[in-house]
N, C-alpha and C positions, 0 to 999 in steps of 0.2 A: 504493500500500500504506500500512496506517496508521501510526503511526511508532509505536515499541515501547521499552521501558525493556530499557535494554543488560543484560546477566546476566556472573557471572563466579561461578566455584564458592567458596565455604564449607564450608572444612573442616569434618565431621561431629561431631570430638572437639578438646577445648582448653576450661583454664582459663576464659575468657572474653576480654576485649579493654580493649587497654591504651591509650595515645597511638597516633593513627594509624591508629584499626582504619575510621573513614570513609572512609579514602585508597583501601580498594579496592572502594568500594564507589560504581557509578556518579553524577552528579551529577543526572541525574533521580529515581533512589528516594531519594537523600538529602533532595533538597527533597518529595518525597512522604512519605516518614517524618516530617518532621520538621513537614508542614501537619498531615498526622493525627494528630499525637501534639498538639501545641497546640489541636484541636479538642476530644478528649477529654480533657484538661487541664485545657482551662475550662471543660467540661462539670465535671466536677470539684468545681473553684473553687465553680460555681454550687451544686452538689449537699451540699459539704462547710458552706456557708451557711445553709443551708434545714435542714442536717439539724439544726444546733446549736440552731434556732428552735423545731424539733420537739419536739426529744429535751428540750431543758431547759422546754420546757411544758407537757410527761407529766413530769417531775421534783417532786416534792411539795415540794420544799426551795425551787424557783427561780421555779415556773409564768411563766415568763418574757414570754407573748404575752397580750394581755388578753380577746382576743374568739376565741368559734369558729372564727370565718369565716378570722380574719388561720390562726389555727392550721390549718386544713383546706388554705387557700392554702401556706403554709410546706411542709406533707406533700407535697400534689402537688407540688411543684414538687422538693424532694427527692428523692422516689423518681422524676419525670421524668429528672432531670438524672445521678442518680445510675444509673440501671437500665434505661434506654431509652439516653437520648445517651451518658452514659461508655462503655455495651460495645458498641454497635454503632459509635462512630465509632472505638471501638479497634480494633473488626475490623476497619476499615477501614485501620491498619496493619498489623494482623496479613499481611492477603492481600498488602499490596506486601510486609514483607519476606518472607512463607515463597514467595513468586513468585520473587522474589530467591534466595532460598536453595535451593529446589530448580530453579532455574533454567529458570522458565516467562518469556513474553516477554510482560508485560501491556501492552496498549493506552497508550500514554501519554495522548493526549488524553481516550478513557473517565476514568483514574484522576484526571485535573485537573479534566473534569467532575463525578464526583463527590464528589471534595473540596468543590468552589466551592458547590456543592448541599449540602451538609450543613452547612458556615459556615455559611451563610447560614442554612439552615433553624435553626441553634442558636441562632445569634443572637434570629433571631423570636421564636422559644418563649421568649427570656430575659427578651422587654417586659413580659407580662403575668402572669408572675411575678416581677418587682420591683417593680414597680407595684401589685400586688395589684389587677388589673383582672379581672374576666370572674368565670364561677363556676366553681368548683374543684366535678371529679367525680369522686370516692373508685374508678374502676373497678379491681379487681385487675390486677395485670401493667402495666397500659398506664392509670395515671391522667391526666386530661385539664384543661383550662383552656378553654370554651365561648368561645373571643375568638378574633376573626379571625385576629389575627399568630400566635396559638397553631397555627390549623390551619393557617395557609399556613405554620409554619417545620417543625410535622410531616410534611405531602406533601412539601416540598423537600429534608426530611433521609431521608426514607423513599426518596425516588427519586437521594439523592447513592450511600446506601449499595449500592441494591442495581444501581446503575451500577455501584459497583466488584465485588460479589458477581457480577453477571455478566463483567465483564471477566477476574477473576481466573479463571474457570470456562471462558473463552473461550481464555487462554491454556493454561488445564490441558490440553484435550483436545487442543490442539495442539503440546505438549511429546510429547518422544522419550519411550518408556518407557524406556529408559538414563537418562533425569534423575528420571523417577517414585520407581525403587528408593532412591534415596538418602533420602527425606522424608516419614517416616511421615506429620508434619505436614501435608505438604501434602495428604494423604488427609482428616485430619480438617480442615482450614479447608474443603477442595472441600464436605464435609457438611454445614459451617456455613453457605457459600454458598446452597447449595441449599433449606436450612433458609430464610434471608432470601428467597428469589425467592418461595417455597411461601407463607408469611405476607405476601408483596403479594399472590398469587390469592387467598386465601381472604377477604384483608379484601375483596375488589372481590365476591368471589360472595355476603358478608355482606350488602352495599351493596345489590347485585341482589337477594338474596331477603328482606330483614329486613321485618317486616309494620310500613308507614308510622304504620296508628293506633297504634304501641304508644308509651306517655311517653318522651319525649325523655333521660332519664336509665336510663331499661330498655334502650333504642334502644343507647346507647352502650357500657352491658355487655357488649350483644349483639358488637356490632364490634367490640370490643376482646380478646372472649373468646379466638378462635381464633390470631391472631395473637401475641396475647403466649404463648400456650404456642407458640407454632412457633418465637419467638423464642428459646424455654429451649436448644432443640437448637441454636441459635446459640453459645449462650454455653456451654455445654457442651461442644460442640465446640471452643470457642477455646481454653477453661481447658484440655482434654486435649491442644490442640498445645501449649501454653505447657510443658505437663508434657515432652513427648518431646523438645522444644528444651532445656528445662533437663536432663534428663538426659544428650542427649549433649556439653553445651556446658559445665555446670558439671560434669558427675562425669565423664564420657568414657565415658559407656556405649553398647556398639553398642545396634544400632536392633532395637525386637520384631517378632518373624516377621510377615512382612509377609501373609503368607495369614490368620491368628488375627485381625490388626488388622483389616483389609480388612472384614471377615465383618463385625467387633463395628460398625465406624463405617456399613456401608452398612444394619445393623441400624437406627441411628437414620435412617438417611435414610428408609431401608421406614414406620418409625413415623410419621416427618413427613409423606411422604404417606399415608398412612392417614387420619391426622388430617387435609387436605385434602382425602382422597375424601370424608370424612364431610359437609362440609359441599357435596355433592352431592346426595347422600344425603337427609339431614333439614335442615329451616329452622334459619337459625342461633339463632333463637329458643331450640328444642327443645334444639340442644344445648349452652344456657347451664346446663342442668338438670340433663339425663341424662346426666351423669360420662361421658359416650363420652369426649371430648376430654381429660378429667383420666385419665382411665385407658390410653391410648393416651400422653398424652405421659410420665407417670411409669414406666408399664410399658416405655417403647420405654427413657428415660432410666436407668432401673434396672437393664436386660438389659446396658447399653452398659456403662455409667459405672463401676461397681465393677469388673470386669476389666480396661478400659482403665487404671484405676489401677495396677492391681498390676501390668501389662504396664510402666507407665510408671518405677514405683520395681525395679522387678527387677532393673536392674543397680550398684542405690546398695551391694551388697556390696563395694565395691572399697575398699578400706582407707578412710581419713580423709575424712569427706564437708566440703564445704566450706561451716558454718556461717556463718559472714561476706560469702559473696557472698549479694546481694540474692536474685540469680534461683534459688540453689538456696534460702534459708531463706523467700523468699516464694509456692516449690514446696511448699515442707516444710507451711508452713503452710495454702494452701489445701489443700492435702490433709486435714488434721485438720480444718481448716473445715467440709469436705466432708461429711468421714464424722461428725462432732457434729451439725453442720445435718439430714442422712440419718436420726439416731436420731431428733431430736427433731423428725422431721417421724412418727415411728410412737408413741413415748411420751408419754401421755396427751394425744395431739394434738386440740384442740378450738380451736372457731370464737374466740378469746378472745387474748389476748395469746402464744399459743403458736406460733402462726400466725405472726407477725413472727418471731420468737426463731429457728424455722426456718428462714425464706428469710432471713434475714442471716447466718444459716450457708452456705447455698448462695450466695445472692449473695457474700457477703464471700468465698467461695474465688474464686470470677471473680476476683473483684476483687483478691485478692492475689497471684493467678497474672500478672495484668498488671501489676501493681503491681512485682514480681521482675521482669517483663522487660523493663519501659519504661529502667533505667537504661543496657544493653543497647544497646537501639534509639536511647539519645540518642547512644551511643559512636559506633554505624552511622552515624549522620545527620553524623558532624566534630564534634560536639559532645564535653563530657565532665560528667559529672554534677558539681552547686553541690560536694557535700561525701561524701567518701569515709565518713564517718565517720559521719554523719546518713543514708546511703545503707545501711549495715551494720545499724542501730535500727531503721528505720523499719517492716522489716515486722513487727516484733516487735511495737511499740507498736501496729500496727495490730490486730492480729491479738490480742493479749492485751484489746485494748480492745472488739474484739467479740462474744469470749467470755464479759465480764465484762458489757454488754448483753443479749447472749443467754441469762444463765444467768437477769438480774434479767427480764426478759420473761417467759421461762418458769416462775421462782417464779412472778408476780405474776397470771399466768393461772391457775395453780394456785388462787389466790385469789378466780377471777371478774374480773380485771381484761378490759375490754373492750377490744375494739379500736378506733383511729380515734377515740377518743370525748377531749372535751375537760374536763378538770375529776377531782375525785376522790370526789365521793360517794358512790361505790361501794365504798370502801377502807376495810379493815380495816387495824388496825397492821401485822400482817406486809407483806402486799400495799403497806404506803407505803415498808415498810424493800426491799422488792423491787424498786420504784422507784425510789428512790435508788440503787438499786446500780446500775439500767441506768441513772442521767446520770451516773455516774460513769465505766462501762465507755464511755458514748458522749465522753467529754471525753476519754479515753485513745484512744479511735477515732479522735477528733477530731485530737489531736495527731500522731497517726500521718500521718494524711490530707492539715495542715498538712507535716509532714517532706517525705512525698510530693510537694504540689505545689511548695515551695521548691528540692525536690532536681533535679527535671524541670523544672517549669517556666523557673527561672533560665536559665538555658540555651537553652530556645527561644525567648526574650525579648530573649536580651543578642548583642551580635551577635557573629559570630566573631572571636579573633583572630589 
């Protein structure tokens, strides 16, 4: 028999966790937590790098990089590190601890296997973007770096994760329903899982049917297309167990009707394969075009995502919420991340700087829904976060610093500013004062992200004592 990560129950409701709170929690998911959170970490590190390179380039005050090429390198590599490796190797702890917590029995060797596999694939991807080797290719969702170590550390991170997406999945169906009811969460990670296994078929049926003569940079569109929306239902998924953990763990609120949830999260599963029948269906070509794939993944994300909210905060009525803890105020805020990013994905939404302003609303709520829980998961792993008090700031700074990006984006679109593009010829005075405003919100993002990795990372780094 395989040997399996030992389980022991977690209380539903409670403050959070003080000295101590690793002691009960077994010594293989502690060393499992504590490899996936150092992966996405320096996933991180790398992403928080790139993006200061970006954002202070499109800055009219700084233009800080001197050529296109370094600029277009800086981006990909950014939103690589930041939107591919950061949330998927975080679901990568997410699944050990809600396994842990609703008390599924994961694979041990699977979850060491895919750890080792996504190191390693992270690492890869890091060469040829610090080097600035290979050609950087602007695809939506999923941008690329055309260099060997590039692809070989994509396949190895692509096959670490969804080793653990299937081990987690492998354990679910073999847990009691008596341990099911306790963990809303683990309904919505099983979604997330499923969400990653779906985006390795479609990329392989992409592979099989993509027409060879088409340009090598259409080519990649093409395979990128399906996969990075199959991946949104990944991280949408995370970000709403993140929500139902901080509800019952920071306010003590019982858990939402388990029949309502059930319905909303296997909603998005039904949309994810949809969006995988489709590329049955028609060439992946075709449905780079015809909005099938956009309209299927926003409409399934739409149906789910706004009521899973209000199921998620419906029991923050309880007297005094707790501002100060990370994982409720870095709940609080993806959530408003959420629902700004939402607007401004329908208000004068156009192909132009608007477009960003949006998905770092949505991404930035991932991102701060994990952000809240990572201090959490260092407590779990024996560890304790660098500084209570930089732990208390950080979402704030985070989160104040992407709204203050997000707003200068979206002014500066308003203006015609384009996207992707390097230089300011295009710029009217407002549009430059617009700009400025987003390297300002991105330097307060920035800070935040610094806090962030000091607060966690210290900790995985320094050894115990």
């Amino acid at each position: 028999m395989a040997a399996t990560l030992e389980v022991l129950p977690l209380p539903q409701r409670g403050r959070g966790w003080g000295e101590g709170a690793g002691d009960v929690v077994p010594a293989t998911t502690r060393r499992l937590l504590t490899g996936w959170l150092a992966v996405a970490v320096g996933s991180l590190v790398v992403a928080g790098l790139f993006a200061a390179l970006a954002a202070f380039t499109r800055t009219p005050a700084v233009q800080l990089l001197p050529t296109a090429d370094l600029f277009h390198h800086a981006l990909v590599s950014h939103v690589t590190f930041a939107f591919t490796v950061w949330f998927v190797t975080f679901a990568g702890a997410l699944w050990v601890y809600v396994a842990w917590r609703a008390g599924y029995r994961l694979s041990a060797p699977a979850s060491w296997a895919g750890l080792a596999l996504a190191g390693a694939g992270s690492a890869a991807m890091a060469v040829p973007a610090f080097s600035a080797s290979g050609k950087p290719y602007l695809n939506d969702y999923v941008p690329v770096i055309d260099h060997p170590l590039f692809w070989a550390g994509l396949a190895l991170l692509g096959a670490g994760v969804a080793l653990q997406a299937g081990a987690y999945l492998t354990a679910r169906a073999r847990a009691t329903a008596a341990a099911l009811t306790d963990a809303p969460e683990g309904e919505g990670m099983a979604a997330g899982a499923l969400a990653t296994l779906l985006a390795i078929v479609v990329l392989g049926l992409a592979l099989a049917r993509v027409d060879p003569a088409l340009p090598f940079g259409f080519r990649l569109r093409v395979l990128t297309w399906g996969p990075g929306h199959l991946l949104q239902f990944l991280h949408v998924a995370g970000m709403a167990s993140v929500w139902f953990v901080a509800a019952a763990v920071a306010v003590g609120a019982a858990p939402p009707a388990r029949r309502v949830l059930r319905l909303l999260l296997r909603a998005l599963v039904a949309f994810a394969a949809a969006t995988a029948l489709a590329y049955v269906w028609w060439r992946p070509e075709t449905l780079l075009t015809n909005r099938v794939v956009t309209l299927l993944t926003f409409g399934g994300l739409g149906v789910a995502a706004v009521p899973i909210a209000l199921m998620a905060t419906a029991g923050w009525r309880r007297g005094r919420l707790p501002w100060s803890s990370p994982l409720f105020s870095g709940t609080a805020l993806s959530l408003a991340l959420f629902a700004v990013g939402g607007v401004l994905g329908v208000v004068g939404f156009n192909q132009d700087t608007r477009v960003p302003a949006h998905y770092h609303g949505m991404v930035g709520a991932v991102t701060l829904a994990y952000m809240g829980l990572a201090p959490m998961l260092i407590e779990l792993s024996g560890r304790r976060p660098w500084s209570d008090r930089l732990g208390r700031w950080q979402p704030y700074l985070y989160g104040l610093g992407l709204l203050g990006l997000m707003a200068g984006l979206h002014w500066a679109g308003g203006r015609g500013a384009p996207r992707k593009t390097f230089g300011f010829n295009w710029a009217d005075p407002q549009a430059l004062v617009a700009m400025n405003l987003m390297g300002l919100g991105s330097l307060l993002a920035i800070v935040g992200g610094l806090a962030f990795v000091l607060n966690v990372g210290i900790p995985l780094v320094r050894r115990k004592g």
